[in-house]
Kinemage of the C-alpha trace (Angstrom):
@kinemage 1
@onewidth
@group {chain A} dominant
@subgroup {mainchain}
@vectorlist {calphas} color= white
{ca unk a 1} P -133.898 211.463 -171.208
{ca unk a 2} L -133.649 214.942 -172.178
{ca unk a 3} L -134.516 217.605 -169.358
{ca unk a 4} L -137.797 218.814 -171.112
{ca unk a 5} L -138.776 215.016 -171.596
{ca unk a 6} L -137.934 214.763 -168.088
{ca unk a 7} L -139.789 217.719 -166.678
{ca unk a 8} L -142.894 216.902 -168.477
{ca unk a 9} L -142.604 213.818 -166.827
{ca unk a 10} L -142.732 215.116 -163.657
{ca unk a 11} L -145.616 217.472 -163.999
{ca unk a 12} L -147.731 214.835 -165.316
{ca unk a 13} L -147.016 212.802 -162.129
{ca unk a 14} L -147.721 216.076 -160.291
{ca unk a 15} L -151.224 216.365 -161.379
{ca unk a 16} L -151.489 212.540 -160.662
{ca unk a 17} L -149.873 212.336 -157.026
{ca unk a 18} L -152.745 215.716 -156.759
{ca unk a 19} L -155.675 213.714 -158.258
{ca unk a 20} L -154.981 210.689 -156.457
{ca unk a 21} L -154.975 213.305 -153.171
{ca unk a 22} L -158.280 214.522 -153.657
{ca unk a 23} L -159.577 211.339 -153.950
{ca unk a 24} L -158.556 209.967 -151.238
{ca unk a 25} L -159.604 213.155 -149.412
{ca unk a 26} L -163.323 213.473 -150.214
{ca unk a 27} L -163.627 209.643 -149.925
{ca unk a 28} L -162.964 209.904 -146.535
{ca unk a 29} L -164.796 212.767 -145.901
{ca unk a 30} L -161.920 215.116 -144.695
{ca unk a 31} L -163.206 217.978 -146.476
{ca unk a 32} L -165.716 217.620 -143.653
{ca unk a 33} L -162.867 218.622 -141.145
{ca unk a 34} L -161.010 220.724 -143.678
{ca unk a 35} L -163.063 222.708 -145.868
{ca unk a 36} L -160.310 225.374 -146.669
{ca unk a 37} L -157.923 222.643 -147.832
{ca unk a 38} L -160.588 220.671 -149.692
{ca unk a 39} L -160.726 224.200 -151.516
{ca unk a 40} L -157.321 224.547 -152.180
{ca unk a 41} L -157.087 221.068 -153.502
{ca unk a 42} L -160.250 221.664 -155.719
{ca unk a 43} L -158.525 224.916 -157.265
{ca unk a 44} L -154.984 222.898 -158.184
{ca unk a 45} L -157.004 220.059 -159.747
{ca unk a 46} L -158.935 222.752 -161.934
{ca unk a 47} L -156.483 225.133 -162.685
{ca unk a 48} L -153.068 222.307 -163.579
{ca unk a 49} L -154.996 220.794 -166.938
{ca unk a 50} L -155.493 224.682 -167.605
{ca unk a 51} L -152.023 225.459 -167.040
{ca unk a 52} L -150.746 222.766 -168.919
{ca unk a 53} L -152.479 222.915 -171.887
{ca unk a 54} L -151.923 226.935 -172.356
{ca unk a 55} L -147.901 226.049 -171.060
{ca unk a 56} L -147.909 223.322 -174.084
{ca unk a 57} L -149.696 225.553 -176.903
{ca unk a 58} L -147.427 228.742 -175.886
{ca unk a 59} L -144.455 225.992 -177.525
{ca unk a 60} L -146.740 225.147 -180.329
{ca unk a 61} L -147.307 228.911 -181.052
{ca unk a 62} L -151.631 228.049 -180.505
{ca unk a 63} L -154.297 230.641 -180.834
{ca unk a 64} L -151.911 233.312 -182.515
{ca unk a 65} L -149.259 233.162 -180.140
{ca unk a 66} L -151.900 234.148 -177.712
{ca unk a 67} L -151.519 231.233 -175.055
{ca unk a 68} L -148.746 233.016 -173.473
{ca unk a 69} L -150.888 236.207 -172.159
{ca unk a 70} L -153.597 233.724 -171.389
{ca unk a 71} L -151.049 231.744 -169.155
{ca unk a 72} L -149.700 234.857 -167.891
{ca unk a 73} L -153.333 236.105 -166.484
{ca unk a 74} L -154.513 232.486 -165.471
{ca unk a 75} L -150.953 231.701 -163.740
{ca unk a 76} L -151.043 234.562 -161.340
{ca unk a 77} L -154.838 234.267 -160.565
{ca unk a 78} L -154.469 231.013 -159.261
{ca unk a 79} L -151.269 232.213 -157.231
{ca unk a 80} L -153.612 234.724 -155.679
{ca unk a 81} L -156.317 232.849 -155.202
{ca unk a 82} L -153.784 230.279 -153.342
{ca unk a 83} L -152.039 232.744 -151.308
{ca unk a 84} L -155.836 233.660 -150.147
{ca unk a 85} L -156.862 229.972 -149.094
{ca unk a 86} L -153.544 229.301 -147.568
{ca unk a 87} L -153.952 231.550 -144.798
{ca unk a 88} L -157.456 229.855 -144.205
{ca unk a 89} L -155.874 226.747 -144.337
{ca unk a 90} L -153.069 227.937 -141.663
{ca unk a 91} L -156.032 228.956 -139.560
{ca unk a 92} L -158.161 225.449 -140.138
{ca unk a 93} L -154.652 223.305 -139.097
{ca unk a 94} L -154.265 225.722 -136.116
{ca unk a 95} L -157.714 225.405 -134.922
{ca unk a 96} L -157.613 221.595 -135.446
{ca unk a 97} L -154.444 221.182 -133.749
{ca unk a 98} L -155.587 222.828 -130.288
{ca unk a 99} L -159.281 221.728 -130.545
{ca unk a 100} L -158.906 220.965 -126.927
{ca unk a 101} L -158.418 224.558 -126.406
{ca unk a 102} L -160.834 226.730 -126.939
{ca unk a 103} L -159.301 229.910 -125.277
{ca unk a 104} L -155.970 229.408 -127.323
{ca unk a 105} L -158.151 228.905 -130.446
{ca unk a 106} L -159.748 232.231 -129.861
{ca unk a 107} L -156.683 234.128 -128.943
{ca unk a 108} L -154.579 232.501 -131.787
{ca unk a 109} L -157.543 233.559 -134.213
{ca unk a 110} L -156.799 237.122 -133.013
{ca unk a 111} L -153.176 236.873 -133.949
{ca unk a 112} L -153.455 235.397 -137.176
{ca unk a 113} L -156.287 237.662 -138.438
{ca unk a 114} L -153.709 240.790 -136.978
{ca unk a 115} L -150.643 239.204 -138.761
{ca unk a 116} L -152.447 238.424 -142.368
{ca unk a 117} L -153.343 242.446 -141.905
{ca unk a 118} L -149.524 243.627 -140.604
{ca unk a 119} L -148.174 240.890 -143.778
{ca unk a 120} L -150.867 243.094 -146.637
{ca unk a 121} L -149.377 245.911 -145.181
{ca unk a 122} L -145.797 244.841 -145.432
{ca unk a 123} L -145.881 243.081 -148.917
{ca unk a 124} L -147.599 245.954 -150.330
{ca unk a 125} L -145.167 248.844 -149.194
{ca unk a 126} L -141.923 246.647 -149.387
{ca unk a 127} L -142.557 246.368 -153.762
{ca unk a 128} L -140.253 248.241 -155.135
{ca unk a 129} L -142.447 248.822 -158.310
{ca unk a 130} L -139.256 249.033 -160.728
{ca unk a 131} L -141.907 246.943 -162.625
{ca unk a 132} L -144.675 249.100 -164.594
{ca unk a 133} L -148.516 247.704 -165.649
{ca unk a 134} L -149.044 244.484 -165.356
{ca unk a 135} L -146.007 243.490 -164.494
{ca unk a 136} L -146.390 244.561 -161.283
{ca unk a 137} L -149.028 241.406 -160.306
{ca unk a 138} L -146.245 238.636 -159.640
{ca unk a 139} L -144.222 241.201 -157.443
{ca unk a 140} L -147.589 241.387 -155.202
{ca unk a 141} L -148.767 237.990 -155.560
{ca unk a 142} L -144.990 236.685 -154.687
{ca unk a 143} L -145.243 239.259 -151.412
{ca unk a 144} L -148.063 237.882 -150.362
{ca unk a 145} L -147.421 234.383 -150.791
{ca unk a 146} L -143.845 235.121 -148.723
{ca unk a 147} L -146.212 236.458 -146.019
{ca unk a 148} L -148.439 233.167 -145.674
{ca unk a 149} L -145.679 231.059 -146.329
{ca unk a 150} L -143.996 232.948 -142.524
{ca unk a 151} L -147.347 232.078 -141.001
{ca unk a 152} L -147.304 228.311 -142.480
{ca unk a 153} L -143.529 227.816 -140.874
{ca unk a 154} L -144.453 229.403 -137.663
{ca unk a 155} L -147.295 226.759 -137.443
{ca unk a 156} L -145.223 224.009 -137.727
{ca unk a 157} L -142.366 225.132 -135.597
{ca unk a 158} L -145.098 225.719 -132.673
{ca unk a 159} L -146.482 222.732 -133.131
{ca unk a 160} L -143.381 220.844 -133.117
{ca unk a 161} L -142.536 222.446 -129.432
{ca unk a 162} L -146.010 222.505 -128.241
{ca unk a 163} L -146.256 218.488 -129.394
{ca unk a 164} L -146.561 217.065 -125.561
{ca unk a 165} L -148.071 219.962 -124.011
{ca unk a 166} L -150.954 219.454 -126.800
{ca unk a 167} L -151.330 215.881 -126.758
{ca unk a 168} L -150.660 215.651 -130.501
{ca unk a 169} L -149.187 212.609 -132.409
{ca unk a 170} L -146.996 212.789 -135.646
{ca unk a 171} L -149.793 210.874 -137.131
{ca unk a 172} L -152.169 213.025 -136.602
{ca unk a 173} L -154.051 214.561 -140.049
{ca unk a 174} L -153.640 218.450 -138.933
{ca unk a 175} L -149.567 217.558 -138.540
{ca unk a 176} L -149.210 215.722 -141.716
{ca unk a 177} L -150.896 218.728 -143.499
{ca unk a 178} L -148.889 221.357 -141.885
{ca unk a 179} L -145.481 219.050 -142.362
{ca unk a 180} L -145.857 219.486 -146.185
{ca unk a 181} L -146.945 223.121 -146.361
{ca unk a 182} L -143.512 224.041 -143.843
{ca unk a 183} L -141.837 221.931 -146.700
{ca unk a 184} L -143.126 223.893 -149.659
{ca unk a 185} L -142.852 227.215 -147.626
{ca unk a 186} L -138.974 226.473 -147.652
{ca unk a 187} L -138.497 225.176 -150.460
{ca unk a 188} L -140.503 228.435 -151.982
{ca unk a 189} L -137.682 230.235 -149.982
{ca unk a 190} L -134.543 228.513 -150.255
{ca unk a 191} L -135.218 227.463 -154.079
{ca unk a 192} L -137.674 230.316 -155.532
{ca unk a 193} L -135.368 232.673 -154.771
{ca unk a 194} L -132.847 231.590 -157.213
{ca unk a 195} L -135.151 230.246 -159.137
{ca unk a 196} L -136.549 234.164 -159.546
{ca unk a 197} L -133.600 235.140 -161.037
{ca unk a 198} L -133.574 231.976 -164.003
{ca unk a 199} L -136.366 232.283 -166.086
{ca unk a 200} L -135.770 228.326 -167.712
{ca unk a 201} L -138.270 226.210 -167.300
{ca unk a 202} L -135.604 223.006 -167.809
{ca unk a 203} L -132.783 224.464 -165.339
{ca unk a 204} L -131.517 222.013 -162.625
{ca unk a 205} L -133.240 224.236 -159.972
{ca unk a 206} L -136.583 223.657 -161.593
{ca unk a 207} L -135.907 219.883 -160.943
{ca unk a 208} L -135.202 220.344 -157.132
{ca unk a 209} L -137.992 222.578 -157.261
{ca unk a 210} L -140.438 220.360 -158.484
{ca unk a 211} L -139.105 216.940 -156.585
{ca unk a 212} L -139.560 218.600 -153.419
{ca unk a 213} L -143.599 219.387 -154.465
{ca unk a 214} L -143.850 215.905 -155.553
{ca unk a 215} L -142.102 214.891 -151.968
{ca unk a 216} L -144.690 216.934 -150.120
{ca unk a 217} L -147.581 215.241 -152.118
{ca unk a 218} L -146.473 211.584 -151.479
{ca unk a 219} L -146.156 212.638 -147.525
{ca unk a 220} L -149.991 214.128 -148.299
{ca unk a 221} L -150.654 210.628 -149.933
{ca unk a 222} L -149.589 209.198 -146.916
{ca unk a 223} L -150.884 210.807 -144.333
{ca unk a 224} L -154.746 210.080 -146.160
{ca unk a 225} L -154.176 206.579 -146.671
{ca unk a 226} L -152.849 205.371 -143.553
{ca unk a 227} L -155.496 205.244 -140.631
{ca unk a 228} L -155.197 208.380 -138.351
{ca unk a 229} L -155.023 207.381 -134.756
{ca unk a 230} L -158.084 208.468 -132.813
{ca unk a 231} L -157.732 211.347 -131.000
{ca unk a 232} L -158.637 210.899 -127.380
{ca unk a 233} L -159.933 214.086 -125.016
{ca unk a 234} L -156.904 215.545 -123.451
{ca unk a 235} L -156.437 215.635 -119.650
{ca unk a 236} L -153.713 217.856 -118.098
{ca unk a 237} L -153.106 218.673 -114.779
{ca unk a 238} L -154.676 221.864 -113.239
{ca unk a 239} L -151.409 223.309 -113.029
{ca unk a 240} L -149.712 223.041 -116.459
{ca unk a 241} L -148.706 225.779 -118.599
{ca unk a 242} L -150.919 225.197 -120.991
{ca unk a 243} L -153.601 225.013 -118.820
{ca unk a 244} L -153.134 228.034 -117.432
{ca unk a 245} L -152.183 230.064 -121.205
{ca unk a 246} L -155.843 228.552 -122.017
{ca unk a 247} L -157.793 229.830 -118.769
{ca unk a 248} L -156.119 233.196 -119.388
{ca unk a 249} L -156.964 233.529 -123.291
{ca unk a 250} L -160.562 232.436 -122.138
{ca unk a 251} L -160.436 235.272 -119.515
{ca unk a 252} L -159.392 238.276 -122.468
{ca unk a 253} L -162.067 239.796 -124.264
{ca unk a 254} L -164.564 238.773 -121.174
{ca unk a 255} L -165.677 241.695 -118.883
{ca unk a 256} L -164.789 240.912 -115.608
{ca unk a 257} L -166.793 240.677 -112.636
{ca unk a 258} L -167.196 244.180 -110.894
{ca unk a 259} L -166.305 244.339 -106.966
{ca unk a 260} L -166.827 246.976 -105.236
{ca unk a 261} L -163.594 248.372 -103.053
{ca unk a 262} L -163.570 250.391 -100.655
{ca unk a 263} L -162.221 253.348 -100.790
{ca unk a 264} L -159.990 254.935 -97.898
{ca unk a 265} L -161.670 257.520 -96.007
{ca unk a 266} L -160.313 261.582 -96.489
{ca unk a 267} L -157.737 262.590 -93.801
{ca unk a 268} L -159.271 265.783 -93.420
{ca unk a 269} L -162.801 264.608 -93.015
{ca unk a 270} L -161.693 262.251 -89.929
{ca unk a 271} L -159.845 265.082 -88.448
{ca unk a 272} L -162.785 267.662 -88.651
{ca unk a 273} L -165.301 264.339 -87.020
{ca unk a 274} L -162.534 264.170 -84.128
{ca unk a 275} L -162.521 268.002 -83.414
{ca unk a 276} L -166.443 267.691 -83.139
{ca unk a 277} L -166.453 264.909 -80.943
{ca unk a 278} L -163.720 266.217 -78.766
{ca unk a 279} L -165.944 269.159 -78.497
{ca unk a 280} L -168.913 267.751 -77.634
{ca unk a 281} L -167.379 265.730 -75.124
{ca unk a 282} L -165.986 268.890 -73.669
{ca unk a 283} L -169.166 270.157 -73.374
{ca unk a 284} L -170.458 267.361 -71.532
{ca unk a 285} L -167.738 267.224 -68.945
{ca unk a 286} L -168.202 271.057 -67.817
{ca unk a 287} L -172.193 270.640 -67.721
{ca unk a 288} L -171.489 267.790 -65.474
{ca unk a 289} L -168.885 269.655 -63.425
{ca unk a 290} L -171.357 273.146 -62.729
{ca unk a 291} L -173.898 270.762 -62.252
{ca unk a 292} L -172.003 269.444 -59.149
């Protein structure tokens, strides 16, 4: 078959393996406990038949060779738009993951909302803007989506350590999800960054590339069709780790409880009171004595 055979191929069971997805998603109401990824699922189902059709008439020179600055434009607004709703979804899988926790949840909210800020920052300043005009989107869109894609592989690596402490299966929704965005994330970085400097859309790299989405999407698949274990309330003991992270994230951002402490008296004020006294005693004593 030859490669641009086979690559159309693949896309086309791309958009499939993401139909079939959705479907199984909002039949089972999980956009219910995922609304951000429900979102981000709605956007790839809109914008592939888009992309596809402007990708095919660029070839067929459509619409006065016009296609390809339409392509160009509605490529790199959905990348944006994606970066944006990943980091919501990073947030949603975080919160679902430690639902048990409430102080965590609200002290890992914090952090996220502080690193999304520090990664703008970063992705911004770090262009090196050897690109003029509109060329200049996919350098900030690709910065961006480096950033989130950090966040996304620091999710799953916590919550492969933090597995037993949390009480969390491997079959449990939130994992699944965050398994196949940690194997996007590297596969952005391991294979997009070679893949930056190809610009074929039928090079061998383009075929890892796209296998390892495809992989992703049949764990996805998976993970929505089996049954998900029910999720019992988690008991730990008073004094776990955990426990105690949680009761101290609860305890930041409260005002504490006021006491009031006493303060040690002044030196010199005691030793002026015992000169009186001593005086006044003095005085006493010598009444008594004349008196005599």
């Amino acid at each position: 078959m030859p490669l641009n055979s086979a690559m159309s191929v693949m896309s086309s069971l791309e958009f499939l393996l993401w139909a079939a997805l959705g479907f199984i998603f909002w039949k089972k109401s999980l956009h219910r406990r995922f609304p951000s990824m429900s979102a981000y699922l709605g956007l790839r189902l809109f914008s592939m038949p888009i992309l596809l059709a402007l990708l095919i008439g660029q070839s067929k020179h459509w619409f006065n060779d016009y296609c390809f600055v339409l392509y160009f434009f509605a490529y790199w607004a959905v990348y944006l738009a994606s970066t944006v709703m990943l980091y919501f979804v990073t947030m949603e899988l975080f919160r679902s993951a430690l639902s048990s926790f409430g102080g965590l949840i609200r002290f890992g909210a914090v952090i996220f909302r502080w690193a999304a800020i520090v990664s703008v920052i970063v992705s911004v300043t770090s262009i090196t803007y050897t690109h003029k005009g509109i060329m200049i989107i996919p350098d900030l869109a690709l910065g961006l989506m480096r950033s989130v894609s950090i966040l996304e592989l620091c999710l799953l690596a916590f919550l492969c350590l933090s597995m037993n402490a949390l009480r969390l299966s491997t079959r449990d929704m939130s994992f699944g999800i965050a398994l196949g965005f940690g194997l996007m994330s590297a596969n952005d970085f391991v294979i997009g960054t070679w893949l930056a400097h190809s610009a074929s859309l039928i090079s061998p790299l383009q075929f890892v590339n796209e296998s390892l989405v495809l992989v992703t999407l049949l764990i996805w698949v998976t993970y929505c069709a089996v049954p998900e274990p029910v999720r019992k309330p988690v008991v730990v003991a008073a004094n776990s780790t955990i426990y105690r992270w949680n009761e101290i994230a609860s305890a930041l951002g409260h005002p504490a409880t006021q006491v009031a402490v006493p303060q040690p008296a002044n030196s010199f004020f005691l030793t002026d009171v015992e000169k009186v006294v001593e005086k006044v005693l003095t005085r006493n004593l010598r009444g008594n004595e004349s008196q005599s």
